[in-house]
C-alpha positions in Angstrom: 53.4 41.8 16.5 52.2 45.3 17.3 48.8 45.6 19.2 47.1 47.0 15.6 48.3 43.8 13.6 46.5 41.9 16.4 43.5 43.7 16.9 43.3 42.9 12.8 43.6 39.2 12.5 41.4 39.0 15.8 38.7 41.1 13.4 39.4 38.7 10.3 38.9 35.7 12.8 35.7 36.4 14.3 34.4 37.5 11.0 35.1 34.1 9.7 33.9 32.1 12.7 30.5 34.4 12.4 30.3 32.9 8.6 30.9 29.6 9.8 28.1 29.7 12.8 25.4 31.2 10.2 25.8 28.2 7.6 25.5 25.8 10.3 22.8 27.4 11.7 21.4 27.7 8.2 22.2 24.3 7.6 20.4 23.0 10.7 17.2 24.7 10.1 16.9 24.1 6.6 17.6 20.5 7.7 15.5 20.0 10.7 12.8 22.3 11.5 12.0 24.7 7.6 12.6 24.4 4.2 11.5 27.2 1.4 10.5 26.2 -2.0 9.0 28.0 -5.0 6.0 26.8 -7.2 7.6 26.5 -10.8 3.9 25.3 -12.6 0.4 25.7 -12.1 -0.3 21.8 -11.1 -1.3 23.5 -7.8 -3.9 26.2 -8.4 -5.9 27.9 -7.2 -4.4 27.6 -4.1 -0.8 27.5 -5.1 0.5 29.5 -8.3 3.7 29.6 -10.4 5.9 32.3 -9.0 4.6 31.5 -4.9 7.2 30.9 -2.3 6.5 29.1 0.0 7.9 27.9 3.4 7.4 23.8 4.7 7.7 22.5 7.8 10.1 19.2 8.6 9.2 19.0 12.2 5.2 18.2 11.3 6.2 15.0 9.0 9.6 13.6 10.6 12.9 13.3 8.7 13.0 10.7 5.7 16.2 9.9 3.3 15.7 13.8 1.1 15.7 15.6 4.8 18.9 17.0 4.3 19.2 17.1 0.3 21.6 16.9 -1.6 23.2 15.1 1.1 22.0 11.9 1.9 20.1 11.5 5.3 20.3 8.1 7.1 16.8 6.7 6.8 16.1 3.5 4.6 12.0 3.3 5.4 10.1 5.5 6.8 10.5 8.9 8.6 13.2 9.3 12.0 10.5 11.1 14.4 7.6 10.1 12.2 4.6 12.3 12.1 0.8 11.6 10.5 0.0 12.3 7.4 -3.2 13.1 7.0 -5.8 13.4 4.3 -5.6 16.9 2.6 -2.1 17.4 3.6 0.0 19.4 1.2 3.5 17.5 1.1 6.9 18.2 -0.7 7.9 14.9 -1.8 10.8 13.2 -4.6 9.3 10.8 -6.5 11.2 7.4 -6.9 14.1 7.2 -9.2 13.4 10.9 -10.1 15.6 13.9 -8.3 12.9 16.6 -8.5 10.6 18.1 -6.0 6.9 17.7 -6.4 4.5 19.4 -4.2 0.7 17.5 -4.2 -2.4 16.6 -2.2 -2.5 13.5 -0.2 -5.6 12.3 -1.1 -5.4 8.3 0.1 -3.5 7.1 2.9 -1.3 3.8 3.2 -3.7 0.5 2.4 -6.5 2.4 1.3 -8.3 2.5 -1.9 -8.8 4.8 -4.4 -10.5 5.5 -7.9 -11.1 8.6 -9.7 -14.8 9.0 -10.9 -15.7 11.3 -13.5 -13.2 13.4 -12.2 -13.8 13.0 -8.5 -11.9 11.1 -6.1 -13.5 7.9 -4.1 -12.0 6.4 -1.4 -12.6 3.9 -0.1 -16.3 3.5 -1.4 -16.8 7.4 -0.6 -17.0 9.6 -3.0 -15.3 13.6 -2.2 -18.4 16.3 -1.7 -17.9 18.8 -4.7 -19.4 22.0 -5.2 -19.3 23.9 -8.1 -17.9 27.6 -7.0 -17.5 30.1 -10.1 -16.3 29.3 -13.6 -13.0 31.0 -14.2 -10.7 31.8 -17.5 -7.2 31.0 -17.3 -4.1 31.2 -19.4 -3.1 27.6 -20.7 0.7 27.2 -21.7 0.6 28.6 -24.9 -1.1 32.1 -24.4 -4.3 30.8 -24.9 -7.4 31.6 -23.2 -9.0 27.9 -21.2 -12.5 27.8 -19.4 -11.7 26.0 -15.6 -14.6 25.1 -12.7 -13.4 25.8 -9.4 -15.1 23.4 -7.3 -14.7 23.1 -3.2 -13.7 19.3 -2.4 -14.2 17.8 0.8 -14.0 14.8 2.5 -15.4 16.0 5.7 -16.3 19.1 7.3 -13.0 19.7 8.5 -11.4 19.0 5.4 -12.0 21.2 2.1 -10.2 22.9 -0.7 -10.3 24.3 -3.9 -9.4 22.4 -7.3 -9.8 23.3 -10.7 -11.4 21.3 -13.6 -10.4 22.1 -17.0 -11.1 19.6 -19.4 -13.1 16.0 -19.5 -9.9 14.3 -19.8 -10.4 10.4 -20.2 -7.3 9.3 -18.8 -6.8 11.2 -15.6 -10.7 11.6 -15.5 -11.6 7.8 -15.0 -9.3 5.3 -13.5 -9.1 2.0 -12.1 -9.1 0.9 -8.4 -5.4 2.1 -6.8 -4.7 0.0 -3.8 -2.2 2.3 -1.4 0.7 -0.4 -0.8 1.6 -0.2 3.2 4.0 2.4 3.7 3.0 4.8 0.8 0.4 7.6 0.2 -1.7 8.2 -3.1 -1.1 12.3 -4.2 -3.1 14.6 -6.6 -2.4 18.4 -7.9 -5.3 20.4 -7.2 -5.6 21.7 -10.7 -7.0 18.6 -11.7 -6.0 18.0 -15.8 -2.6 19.5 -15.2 -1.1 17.0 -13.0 1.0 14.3 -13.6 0.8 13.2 -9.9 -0.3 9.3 -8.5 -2.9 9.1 -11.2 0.4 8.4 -14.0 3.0 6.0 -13.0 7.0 7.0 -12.6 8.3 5.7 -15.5 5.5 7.9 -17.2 6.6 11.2 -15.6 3.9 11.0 -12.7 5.0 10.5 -9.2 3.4 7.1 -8.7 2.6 5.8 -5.3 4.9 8.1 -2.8 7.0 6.0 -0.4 6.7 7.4 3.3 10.8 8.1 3.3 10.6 10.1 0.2 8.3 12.7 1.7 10.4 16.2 2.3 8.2 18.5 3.9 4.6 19.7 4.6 3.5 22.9 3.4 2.2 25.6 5.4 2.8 29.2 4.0 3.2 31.2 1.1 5.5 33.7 2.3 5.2 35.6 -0.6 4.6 35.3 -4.3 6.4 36.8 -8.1 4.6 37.6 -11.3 5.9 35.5 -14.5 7.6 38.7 -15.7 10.2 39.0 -12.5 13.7 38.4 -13.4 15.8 38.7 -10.9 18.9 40.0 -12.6 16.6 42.7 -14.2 16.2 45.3 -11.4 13.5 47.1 -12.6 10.8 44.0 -12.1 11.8 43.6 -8.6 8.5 45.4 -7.7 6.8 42.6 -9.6 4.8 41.4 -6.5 1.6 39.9 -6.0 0.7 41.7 -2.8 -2.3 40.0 -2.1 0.0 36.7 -1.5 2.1 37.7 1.0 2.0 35.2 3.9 -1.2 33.4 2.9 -1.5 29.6 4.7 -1.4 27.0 2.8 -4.7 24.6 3.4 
């Protein structure tokens, strides 16, 4: 074999061995350490909007049995390397029985109580500090205009966000005392009447109480963020940003 010949298959080798490195690197870090994801409704707003993506963290939760979806990870309860999840948190979890990826508010931790109040969350016997911010009008799904107060929520001083109410919706509005069983975490979406989230049970398309192993991911950053009119086989909407989005944290 002639030193040309060589110096070729060497070239097809190493090309094919640098493909092979960069999924498994890929692999490992989507795996272990971050995961991207993008916002397909407005369950989250204000703070996260259809068309965001976003970029979670694995390391700041621990790995449960979705770590390494669609391939099954080996953990039966709980997190490998667990991590605290704390109140406010903003986790990428799959519901049980389902095979889709929520994202939602941890709002009550294992054991604790929980009952929603007129639209406001109480946990254990304390009820969240709201204040009303600005009314807004947004875009419901059917092109239509809807009224929504943005209210700042906290539960401490160190602990506040932005949610959106809509509507005085009955069944969302005023529940009944959850009890967190051990081992799971009670979730909301931020945009308060558009959530199917630990307020509806699984078999009713919510998320129910979220198991510890199911949780994927926390959220930290919105790396950057599409209008509803980007297509990405139509060239010409690539520009289609919204700039003001571009690696915004996540609180």
């Amino acid at each position: 074999m002639d030193k040309k010949n060589i110096k070729n298959k060497n070239s097809i080798k190493d090309f094919f061995s640098t493909i092979i490195w960069a999924l498994i690197i890929a692999v490992v870090i989507r795996t272990f350490i971050f995961q991207p994801f993008h916002i397909p409704s407005s369950s989250m707003l204000p703070g996260l909007m259809k068309g965001d993506y976003i970029i979670t963290s694995k390391l700041s939760v621990g790995y449960g049995k979705y770590a390494a979806s669609p391939i099954p990870f080996p953990v039966r309860n709980g997190r490998l390397f667990e991590k605290k999840i704390n109140r406010g948190d903003v986790i990428v979890f799959i519901p049980e029985g389902d095979n889709k990826n929520f994202i939602k508010r941890v709002l009550a931790l294992p054991g604790e109580q929980i009952q929603i109040v007129k639209g406001k969350p109480v946990v254990n016997g304390v009820e969240a500090t709201s204040k009303l911010i600005t009314t807004q009008i947004l875009m419901n799904s059917s092109g239509g205009e809807l009224t929504a107060e943005k209210w700042d929520e906290s539960f401490s001083e160190n602990l506040a966000y932005e949610i959106y109410n809509t509507t005085n919706n009955g069944r969302l509005d005023e529940t009944s005392t959850f009890t967190v069983p051990a081992g799971h975490y009670f979730v909301m979406g931020d945009n308060r009447d558009n959530s199917s989230d630990s307020r509806v049970s699984v078999m009713n398309g919510g998320a129910g109480f979220v198991p510890s192993e199911n949780i994927v991911s926390k959220a930290s950053l919105v790396l950057f963020s599409v209008k509803n009119n980007f297509v990405l086989l139509k060239p010409w909407t690539w520009l289609n940003f919204r700039l003001n989005r571009f690696f915004k944290v996540i609180l």
